[in-house]
C-alpha positions as CSV (number, residue, x, y, z in Angstrom):
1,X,100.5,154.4,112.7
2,X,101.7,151.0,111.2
3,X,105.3,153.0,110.3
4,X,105.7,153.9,113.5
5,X,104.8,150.6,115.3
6,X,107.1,148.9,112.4
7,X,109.8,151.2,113.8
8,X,109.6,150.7,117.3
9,X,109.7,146.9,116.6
10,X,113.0,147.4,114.9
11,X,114.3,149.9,117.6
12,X,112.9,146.5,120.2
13,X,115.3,144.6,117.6
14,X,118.4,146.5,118.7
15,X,118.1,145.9,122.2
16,X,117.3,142.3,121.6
17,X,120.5,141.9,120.1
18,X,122.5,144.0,122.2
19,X,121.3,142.1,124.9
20,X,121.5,138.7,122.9
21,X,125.5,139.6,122.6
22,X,126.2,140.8,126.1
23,X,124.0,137.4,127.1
24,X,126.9,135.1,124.9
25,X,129.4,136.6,126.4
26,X,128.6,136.0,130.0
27,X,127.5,132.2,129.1
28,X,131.9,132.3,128.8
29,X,131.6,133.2,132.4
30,X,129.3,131.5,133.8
31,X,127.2,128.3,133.2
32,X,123.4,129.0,134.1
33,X,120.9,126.6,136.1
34,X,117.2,126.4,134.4
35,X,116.3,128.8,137.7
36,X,118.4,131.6,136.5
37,X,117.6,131.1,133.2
38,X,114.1,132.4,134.4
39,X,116.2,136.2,135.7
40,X,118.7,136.3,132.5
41,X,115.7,134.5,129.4
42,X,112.5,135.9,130.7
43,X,112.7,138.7,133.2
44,X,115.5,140.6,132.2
45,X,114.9,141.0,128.2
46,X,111.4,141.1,129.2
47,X,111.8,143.9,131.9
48,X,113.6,145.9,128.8
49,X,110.7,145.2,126.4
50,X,108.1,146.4,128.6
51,X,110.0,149.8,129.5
52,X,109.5,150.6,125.5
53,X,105.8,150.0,125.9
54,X,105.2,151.7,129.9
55,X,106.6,155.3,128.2
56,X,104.0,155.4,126.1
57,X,101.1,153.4,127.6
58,X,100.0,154.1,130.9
59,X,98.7,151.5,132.4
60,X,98.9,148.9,129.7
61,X,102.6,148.5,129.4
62,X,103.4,144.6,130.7
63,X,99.9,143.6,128.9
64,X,101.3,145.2,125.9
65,X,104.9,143.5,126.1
66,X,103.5,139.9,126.7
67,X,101.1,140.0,123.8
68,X,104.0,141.3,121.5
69,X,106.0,138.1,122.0
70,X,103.2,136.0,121.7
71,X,101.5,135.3,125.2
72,X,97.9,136.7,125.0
73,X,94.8,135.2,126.2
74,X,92.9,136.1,123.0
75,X,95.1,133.9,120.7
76,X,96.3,130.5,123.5
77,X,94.6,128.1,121.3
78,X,96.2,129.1,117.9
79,X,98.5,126.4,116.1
80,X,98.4,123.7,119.6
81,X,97.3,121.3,117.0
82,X,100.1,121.9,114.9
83,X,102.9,121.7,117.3
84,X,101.5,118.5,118.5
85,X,101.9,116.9,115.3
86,X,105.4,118.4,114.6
87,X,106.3,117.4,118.1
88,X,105.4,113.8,117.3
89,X,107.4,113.8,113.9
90,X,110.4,114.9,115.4
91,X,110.3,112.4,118.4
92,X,109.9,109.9,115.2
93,X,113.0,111.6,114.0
94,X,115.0,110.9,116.8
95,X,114.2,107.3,117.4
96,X,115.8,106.1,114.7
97,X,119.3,107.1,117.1
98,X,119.2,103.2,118.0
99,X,120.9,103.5,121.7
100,X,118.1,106.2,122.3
101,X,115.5,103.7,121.0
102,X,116.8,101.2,122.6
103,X,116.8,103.0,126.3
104,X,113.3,104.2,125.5
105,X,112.0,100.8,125.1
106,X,113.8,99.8,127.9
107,X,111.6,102.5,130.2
108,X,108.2,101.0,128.0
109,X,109.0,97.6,129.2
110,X,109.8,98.5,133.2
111,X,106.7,100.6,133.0
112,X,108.1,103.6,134.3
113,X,107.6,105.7,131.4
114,X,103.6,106.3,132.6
115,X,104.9,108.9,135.2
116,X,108.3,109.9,133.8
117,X,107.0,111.5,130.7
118,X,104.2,113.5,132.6
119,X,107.2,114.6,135.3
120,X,109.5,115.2,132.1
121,X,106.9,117.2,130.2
122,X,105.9,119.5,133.3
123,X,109.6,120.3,134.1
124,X,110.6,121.0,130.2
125,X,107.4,123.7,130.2
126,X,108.7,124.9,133.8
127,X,112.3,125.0,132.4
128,X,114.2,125.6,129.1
129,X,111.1,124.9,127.0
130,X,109.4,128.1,128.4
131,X,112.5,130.8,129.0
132,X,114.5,129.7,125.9
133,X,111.4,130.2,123.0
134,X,110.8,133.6,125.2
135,X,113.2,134.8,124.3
136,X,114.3,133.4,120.8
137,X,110.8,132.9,119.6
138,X,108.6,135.7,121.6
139,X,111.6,138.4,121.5
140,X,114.2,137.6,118.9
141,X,112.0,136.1,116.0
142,X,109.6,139.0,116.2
143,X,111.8,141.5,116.4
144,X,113.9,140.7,113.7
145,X,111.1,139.7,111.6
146,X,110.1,143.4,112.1
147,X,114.1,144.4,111.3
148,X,114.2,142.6,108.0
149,X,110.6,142.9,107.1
150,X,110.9,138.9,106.2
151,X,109.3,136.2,108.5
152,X,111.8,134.2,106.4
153,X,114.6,136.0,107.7
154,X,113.5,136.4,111.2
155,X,113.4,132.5,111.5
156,X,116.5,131.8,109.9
157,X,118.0,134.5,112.1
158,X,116.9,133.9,115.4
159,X,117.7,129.7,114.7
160,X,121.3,131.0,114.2
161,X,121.4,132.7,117.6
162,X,119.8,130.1,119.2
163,X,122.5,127.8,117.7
164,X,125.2,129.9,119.1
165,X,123.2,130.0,122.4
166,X,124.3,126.5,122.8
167,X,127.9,126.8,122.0
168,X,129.4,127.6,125.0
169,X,127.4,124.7,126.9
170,X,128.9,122.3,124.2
171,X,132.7,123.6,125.0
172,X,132.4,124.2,128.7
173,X,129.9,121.7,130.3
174,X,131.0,118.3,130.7
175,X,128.0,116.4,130.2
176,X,128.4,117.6,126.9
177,X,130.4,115.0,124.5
178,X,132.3,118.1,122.6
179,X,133.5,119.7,125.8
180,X,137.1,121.3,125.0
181,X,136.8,121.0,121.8
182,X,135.7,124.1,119.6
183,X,135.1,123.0,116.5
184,X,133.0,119.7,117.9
185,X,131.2,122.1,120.1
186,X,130.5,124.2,117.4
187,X,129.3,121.6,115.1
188,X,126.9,119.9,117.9
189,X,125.5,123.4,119.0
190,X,124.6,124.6,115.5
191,X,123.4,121.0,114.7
192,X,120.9,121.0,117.5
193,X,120.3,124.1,118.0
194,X,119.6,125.7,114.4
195,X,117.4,122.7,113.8
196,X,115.8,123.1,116.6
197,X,115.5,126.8,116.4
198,X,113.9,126.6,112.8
199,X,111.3,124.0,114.0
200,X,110.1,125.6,116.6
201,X,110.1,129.2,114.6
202,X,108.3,127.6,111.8
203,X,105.9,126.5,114.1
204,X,105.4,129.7,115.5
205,X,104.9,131.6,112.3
206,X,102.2,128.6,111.6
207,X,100.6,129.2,115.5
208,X,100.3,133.4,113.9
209,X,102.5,134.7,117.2
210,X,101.4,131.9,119.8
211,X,104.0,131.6,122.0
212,X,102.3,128.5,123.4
213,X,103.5,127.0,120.2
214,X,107.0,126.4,120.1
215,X,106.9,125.9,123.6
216,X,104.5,122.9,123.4
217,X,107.0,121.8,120.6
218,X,110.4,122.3,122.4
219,X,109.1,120.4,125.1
220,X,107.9,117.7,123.0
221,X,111.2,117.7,121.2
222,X,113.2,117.5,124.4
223,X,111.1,114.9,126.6
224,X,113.0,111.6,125.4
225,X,116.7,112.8,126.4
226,X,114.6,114.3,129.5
227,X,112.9,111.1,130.7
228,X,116.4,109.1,130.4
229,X,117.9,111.7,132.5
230,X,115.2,112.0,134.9
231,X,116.0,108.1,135.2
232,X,119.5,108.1,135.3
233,X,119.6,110.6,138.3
234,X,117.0,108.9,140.1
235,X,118.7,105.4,139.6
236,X,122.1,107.0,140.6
């Protein structure tokens, strides 16, 4: 029974990948909004997952695909406390970039930092924090965990492809400072992203397959740049 849910997983694994690799291209194509993200991150990949489990359970297929990558009642609780503190750290980390200190204190001072952290926070976790560890964390991370029977390797792996995930926003979008420029947009994807990417895997290797994890963490991670952006649109 365990060999053959081992190689289902790893059968799971090649579509995620496939899928992964027609996704890339089409980012060359076409630049996403966070609402699309929701069709091409979450329903889509998910929609394929759940056909491998609805031909063989009757009834329990979708149940079945969401507890795979990592959304089941039983477990919501598991490692919360952990990505809070690693979400803290790495908000430490990135104070030390002075300008970004300096804008944050700036919001401290005006006050305006009580509601645009809540309102930064609930869009992250409505947005990019929820569809983009869906489908690197719930579906990539497991599945190639299950490929290269390593939770190592299934971290460092799905951190690459979320590092390439970001590449052809760095080179295409201007409000990225590397746009036209490959090798910039290359560096600052892989930068962020793989760093990102191994974080918020770790994390969910800690949280034992809680999806809520990473998702608490990449919101966390992301609600500094958020709140100044959320305050730049609204002052402009």
């Amino acid at each position: 029974m365990k060999m053959r849910r081992v190689h289902r997983l790893r059968r799971q694994a090649s579509f995620a990948i496939a899928y992964f690799a027609v996704y890339f291209a089409y980012l060359f194509v076409h630049q996403e909004s966070e609402l699309e993200h929701w069709l091409t991150l979450v329903i889509i990949p998910v929609a394929g997952l759940w056909w491998f489990y609805a031909r063989r359970r009757t009834g329990r297929g979708l149940r079945a695909t969401l507890a795979s990558i990592g959304l089941s009642p039983s477990h919501a609780s598991r490692g919360l406390g952990t990505a809070l503190i690693v979400g803290l750290a790495v908000q430490g980390v990135q104070l030390m970039n002075g300008r970004q200190r300096g804008a944050l204190f700036e919001l401290f001072a005006s006050g305006d930092v009580v509601w645009l952290a809540p309102l930064a926070f609930v869009l992250l976790v409505g947005t990019a924090a929820t569809t983009e560890e869906v489908l690197f964390r719930g579906i990539l991370q497991t599945r190639l965990t299950a490929l290269f029977r390593s939770s190592l390797l299934g971290l460092i792996a799905a951190a690459f492809l979320f590092g390439l995930f970001h590449f052809p926003y760095a080179l295409l979008d201007p409000g990225w400072p590397s746009m036209g420029d490959h090798v910039r947009a290359l560096q600052l994807a892989m930068a962020n992203g793989v760093f990102g990417g191994l974080v918020a895997g770790a994390v969910f290797i800690r949280a034992r397959g809680n999806l809520l994890a990473p998702i608490l963490v990449h919101a966390f991670v992301n609600i500094i740049p958020a709140m100044l952006s959320l305050e730049s649109l609204l002052a402009g």
